[in-house]
N, C-alpha and C positions, 0 to 999 in steps of 0.2 A: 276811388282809386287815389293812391297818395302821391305827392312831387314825385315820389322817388321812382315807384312804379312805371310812371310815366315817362321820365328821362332814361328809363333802362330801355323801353321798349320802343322808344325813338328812333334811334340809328336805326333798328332791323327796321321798321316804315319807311323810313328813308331809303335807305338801301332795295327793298323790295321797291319802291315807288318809282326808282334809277334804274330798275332791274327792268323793269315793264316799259318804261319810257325809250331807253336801248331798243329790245324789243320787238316793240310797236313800230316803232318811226324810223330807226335806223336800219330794219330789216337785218338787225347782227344777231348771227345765235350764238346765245352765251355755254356754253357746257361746263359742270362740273370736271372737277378732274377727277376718274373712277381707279379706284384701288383695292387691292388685295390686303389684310391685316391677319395676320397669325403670330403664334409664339412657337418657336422649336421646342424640344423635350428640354435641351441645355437650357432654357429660358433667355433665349433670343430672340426678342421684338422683329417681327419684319415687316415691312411695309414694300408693296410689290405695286408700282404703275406700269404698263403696259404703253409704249408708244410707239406704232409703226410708220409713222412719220416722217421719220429719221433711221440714217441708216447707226447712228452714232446710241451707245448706252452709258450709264453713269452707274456707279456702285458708288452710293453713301453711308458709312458709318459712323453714328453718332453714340461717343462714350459719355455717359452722364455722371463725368468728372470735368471741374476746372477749375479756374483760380479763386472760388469759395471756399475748396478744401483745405487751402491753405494756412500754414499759420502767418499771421498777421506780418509777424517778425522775421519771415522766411520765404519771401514772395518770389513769384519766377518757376517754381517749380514744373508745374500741371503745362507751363510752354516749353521746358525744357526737356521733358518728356514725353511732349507733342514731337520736337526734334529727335529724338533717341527713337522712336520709333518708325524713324524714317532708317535706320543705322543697320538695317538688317535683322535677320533673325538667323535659328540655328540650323535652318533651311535653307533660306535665301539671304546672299552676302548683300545685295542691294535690289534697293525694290525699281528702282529709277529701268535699269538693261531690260529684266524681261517685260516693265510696263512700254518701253519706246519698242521694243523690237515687236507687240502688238499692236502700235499704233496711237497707243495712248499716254495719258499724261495726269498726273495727281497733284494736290497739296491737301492744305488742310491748314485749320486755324482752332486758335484755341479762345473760351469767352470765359467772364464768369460761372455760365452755369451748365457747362459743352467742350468737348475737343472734337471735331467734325473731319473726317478724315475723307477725301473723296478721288472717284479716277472714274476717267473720260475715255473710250476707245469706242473703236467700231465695235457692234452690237456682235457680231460673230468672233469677236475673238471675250466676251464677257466670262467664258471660265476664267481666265487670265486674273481677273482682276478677282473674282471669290477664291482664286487661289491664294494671291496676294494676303488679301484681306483676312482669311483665316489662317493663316502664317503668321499677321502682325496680331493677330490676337493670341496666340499662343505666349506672345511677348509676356500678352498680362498674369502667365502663373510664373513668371521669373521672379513676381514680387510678393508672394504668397509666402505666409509664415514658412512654412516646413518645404525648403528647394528641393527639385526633384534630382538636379543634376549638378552636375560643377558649373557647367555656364552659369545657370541659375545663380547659382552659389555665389561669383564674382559678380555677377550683376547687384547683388543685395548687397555685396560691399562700397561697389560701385553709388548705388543709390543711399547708404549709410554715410559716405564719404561726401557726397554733393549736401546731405542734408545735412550734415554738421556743419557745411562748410570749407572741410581742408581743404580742397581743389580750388577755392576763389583764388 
């Protein structure tokens, strides 16, 4: 078995060795966290956990865009679009009213390699927020080569105008 081999399979020893020790002696049971994984037809990643624990549910959506996409010379963008889609869609004028008047509450942040958008409300009002949430995705064919509508249309201006610059 070579160094390397070795040092790779260390942590999980370890970690299993911390696993059993817990365990044993602290009488703590550890559990996995169990989850549901599918793709929708659209090719929509889901990941489904289940916790009746709580009377409270979370909706997390995570766009695998952020500030990598950017050009170098033109930074800011992938956050500044994290904000614009806080701005409504052609549905709903704000998303902040129908999330408070269900109890809930959102944000979201942007990384390198992520823009992570999230909302908290009691578990029984969770249509709420997949309404939400597929409303703000409808955001993302405003930026698709060929608009479908005249919103569309001035959004691409909009987004043409911020990336040139004029508006600084």
């Amino acid at each position: 078995m070579s160094f390397l081999s070795v040092a790779t399979i260390a942590p999980y020893r370890v970690l299993s060795y911390l696993y059993k020790l817990l365990s044993l002696y602290c009488r703590i049971k550890i559990y996995m966290i169990q989850f549901e994984r599918f793709t929708l037809a659209n090719g929509l990643r889901v990941i489904v956990h289940r916790d009746t624990s709580t009377p409270m549910a979370v909706v997390n959506v995570l766009y695998d865009v952020g500030a990598r996409d950017e050009d170098p010379n033109k930074t800011g963008f992938a956050h500044l679009f994290e904000h614009l889609m806080f701005g409504g869609s052609l549905h709903i004028e704000d998303y902040d009213e129908p999330l408070q008047m269900a109890g809930g509450e959102n944000n979201a942040y942007t990384t390198n390699d992520l823009t992570n958008y999230y909302i908290q409300l009691p578990a029984e009002n969770i249509e709420t927020a997949f309404w939400l949430e597929s409303d703000r995705m409808l955001i993302t064919c405003l930026w698709r080569k060929k608009p479908r509508c005249a919103a569309q249309s001035g959004m691409r201006g909009i987004q043409r105008a911020l990336y040139q610059q004029t508006l600084w």
